[in-house]
C-alpha positions as CSV (number, residue, x, y, z in Angstrom):
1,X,141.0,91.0,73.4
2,X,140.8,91.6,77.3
3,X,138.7,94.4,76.7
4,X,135.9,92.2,74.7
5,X,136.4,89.9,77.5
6,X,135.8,91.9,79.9
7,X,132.7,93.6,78.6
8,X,131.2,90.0,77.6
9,X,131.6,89.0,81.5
10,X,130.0,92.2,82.4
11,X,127.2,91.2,80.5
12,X,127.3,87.1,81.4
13,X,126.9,88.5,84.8
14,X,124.1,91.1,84.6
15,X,121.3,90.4,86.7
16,X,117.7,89.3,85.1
17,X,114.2,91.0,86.0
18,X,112.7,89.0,87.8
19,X,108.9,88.1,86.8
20,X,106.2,87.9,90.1
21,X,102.6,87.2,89.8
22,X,100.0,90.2,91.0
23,X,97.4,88.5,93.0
24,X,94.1,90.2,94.0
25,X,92.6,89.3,97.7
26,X,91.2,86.0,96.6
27,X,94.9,84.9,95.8
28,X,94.3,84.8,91.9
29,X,96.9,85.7,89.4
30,X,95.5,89.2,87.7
31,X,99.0,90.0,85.7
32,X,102.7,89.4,85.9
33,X,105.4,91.9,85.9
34,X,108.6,92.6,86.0
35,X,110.5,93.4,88.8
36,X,113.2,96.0,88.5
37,X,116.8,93.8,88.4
38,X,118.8,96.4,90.4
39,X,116.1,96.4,93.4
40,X,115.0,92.9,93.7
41,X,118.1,90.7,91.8
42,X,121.3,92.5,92.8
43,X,124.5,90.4,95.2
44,X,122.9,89.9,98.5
45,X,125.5,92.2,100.7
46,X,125.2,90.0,104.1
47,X,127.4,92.0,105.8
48,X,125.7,95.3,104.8
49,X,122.2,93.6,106.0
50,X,123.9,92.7,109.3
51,X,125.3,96.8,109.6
52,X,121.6,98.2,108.9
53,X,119.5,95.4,111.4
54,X,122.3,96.6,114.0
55,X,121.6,100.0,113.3
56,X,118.1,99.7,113.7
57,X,117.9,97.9,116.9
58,X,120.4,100.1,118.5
59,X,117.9,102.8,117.8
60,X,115.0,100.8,119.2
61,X,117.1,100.3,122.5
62,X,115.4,101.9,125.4
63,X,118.5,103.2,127.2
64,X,117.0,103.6,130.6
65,X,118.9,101.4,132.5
66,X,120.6,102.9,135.9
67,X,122.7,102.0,138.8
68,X,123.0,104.2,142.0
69,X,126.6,106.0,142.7
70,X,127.4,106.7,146.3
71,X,125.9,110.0,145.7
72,X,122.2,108.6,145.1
73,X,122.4,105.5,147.7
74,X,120.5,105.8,150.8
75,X,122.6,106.5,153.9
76,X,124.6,108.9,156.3
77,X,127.4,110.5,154.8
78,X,128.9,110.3,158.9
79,X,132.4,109.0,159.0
80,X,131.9,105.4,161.0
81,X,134.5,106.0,163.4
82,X,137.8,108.0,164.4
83,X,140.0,107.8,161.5
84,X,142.7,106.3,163.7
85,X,143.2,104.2,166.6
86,X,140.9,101.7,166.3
87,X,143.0,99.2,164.8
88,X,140.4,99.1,161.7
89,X,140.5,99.8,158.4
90,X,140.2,104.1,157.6
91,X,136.7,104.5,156.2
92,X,134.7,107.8,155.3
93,X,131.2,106.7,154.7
94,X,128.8,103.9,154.4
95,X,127.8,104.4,151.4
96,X,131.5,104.1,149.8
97,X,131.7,101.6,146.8
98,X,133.9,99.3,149.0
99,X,131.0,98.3,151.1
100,X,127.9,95.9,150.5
101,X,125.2,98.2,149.6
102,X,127.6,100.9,148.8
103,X,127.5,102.9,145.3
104,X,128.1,101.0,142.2
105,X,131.6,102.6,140.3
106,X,131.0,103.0,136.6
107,X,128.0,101.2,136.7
108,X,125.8,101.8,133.3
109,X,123.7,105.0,133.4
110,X,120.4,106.4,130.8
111,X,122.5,107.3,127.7
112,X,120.8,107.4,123.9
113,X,122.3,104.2,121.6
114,X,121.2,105.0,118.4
115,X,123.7,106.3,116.1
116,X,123.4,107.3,112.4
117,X,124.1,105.2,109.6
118,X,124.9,106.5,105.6
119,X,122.1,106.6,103.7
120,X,123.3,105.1,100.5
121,X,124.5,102.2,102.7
122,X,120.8,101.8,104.2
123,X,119.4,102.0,100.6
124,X,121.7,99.0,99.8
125,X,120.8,97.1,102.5
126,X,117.3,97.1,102.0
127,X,117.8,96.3,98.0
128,X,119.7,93.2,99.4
129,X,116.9,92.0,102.3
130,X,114.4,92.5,99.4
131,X,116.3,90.4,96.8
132,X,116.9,87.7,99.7
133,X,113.0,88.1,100.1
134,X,111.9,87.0,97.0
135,X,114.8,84.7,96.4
136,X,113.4,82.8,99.5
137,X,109.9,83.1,98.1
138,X,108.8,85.0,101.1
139,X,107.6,88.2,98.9
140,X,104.1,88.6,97.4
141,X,102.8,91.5,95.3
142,X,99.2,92.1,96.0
143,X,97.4,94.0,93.6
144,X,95.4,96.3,96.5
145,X,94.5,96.2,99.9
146,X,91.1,97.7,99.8
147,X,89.8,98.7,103.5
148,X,87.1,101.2,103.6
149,X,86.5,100.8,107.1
150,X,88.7,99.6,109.8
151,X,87.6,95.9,110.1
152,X,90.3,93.5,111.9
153,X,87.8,90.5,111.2
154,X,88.3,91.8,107.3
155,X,91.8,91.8,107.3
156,X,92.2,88.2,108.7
157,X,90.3,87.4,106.4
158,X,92.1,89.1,103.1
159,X,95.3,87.2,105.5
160,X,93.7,83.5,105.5
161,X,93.0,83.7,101.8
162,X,96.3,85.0,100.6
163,X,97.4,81.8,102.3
164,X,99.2,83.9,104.9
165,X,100.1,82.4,108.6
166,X,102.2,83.7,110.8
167,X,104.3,87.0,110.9
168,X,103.8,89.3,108.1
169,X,104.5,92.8,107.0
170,X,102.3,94.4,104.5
171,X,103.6,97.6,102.6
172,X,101.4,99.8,100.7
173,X,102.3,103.2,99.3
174,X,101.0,105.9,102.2
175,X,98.5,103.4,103.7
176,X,94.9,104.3,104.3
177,X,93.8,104.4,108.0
178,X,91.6,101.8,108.2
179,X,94.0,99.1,107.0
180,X,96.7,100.8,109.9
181,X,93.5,100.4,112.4
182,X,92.5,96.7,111.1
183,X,96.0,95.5,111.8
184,X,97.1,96.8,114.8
185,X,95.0,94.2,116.6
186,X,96.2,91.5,114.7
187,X,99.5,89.7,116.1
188,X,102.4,89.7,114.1
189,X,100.9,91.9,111.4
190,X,102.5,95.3,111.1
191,X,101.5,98.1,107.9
192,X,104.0,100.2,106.9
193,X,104.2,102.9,104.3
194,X,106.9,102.1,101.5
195,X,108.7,105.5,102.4
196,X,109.4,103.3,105.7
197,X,110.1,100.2,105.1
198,X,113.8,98.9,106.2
199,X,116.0,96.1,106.1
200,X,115.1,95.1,109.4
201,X,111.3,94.7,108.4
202,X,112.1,93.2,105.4
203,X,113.5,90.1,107.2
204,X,111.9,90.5,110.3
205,X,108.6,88.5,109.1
206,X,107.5,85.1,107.7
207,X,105.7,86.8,104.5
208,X,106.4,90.5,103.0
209,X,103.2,92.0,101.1
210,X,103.9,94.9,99.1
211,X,100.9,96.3,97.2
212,X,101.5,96.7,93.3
213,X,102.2,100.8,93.8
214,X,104.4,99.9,96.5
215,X,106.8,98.0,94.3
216,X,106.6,100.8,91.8
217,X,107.5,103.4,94.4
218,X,110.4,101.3,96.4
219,X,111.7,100.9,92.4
220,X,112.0,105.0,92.1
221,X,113.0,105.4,95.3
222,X,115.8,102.3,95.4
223,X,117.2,102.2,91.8
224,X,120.6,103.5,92.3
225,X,121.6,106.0,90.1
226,X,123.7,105.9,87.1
227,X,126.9,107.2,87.1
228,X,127.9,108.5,83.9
């Protein structure tokens, strides 16, 4: 009995594809499919989510920042005065740390903060920003982007009658060079190949376009394999 229990829970609690309209570039409905339920309906992991965006930025950090040791601040290296019989305080060099304008001790120096993250745990992270996506209505399919030349008045355009303001990220499966060209000058609009999309994209925009073979190649690529 609490086997057949168990198994009926297991299927109370199986997720359900999803069904999204495919618009074309005049924001009519073409066709509907269905999404794949273990890319765009599984738990929303937020503390997975949180793990991967932290990743990411880490990586994006710049690392430059400096301050001088006694070594690298200007100065004589000259011991002040006699080391005794003055009645002041012994004292090497200006430039110790104990003086103003003296070295900085442990001060933060260039170092490299990214660090590496599994990649099973960065595939489930962006499986739960895109189910969070949709769930929030923030995800469109488009059925193309067609750009045969690199037009940024075009794009806008495309943008304005999809009913898009604002931030977006539009995802296409390897990306043709004119629609990279056509939205680099357009604030808040990034393209990026499906192959390099993350969790950090995902959520880092208003709206998320992914073309029709974009969805069908983050679904191959995401799916989680079955263990047998």
């Amino acid at each position: 009995m609490a086997e057949k229990r168990g198994r009926s829970r297991a299927r109370e609690e199986r997720p359900v594809s999803p069904k999204v309209p495919v618009l074309n570039t005049e924001n009519e409905t073409v066709r509907e499919i269905q999404l794949s339920p273990a890319v765009f309906a599984g738990r929303v992991n937020d503390h997975l989510v949180y793990e991967a965006v932290k990743q990411y930025r880490a990586g994006a950090r710049r690392g430059t920042h400096k301050t001088k040791t006694r070594g690298l601040v200007s100065g004589s290296g000259r011991k002040p005065w006699r080391q005794k019989g003055t009645g002041r305080a012994r004292v090497g060099e200006a430039r110790t740390p104990l003086w103003r304008h003296g070295g900085t001790v442990f001060g933060p120096q260039p170092r490299d903060y990214s660090y590496s993250m599994p990649k099973k745990a960065r595939i489930a992270a962006l499986r739960s920003a895109l189910t969070q996506r949709l769930q929030e209505g923030a995800l469109k399919v488009v059925e193309g982007f067609p750009m045969e030349t690199p037009k940024t008045k075009t794009l806008r355009g495309l943008l304005q009658s999809l009913g898009v303001a604002g931030k977006a990220v539009i995802v296409d499966h390897e990306p043709a060079d004119a629609l990279v060209l056509s939205g680099r000058n357009l604030p808040g609009v990034q393209v990026i190949a499906d192959t390099h999309l993350t969790a950090y994209d995902a959520l880092d925009c208003v709206h998320l376009l992914l073309s029709q073979e974009a969805v069908e190649k983050l679904e191959e690529r995401l799916t989680p394999e079955s263990r047998g």
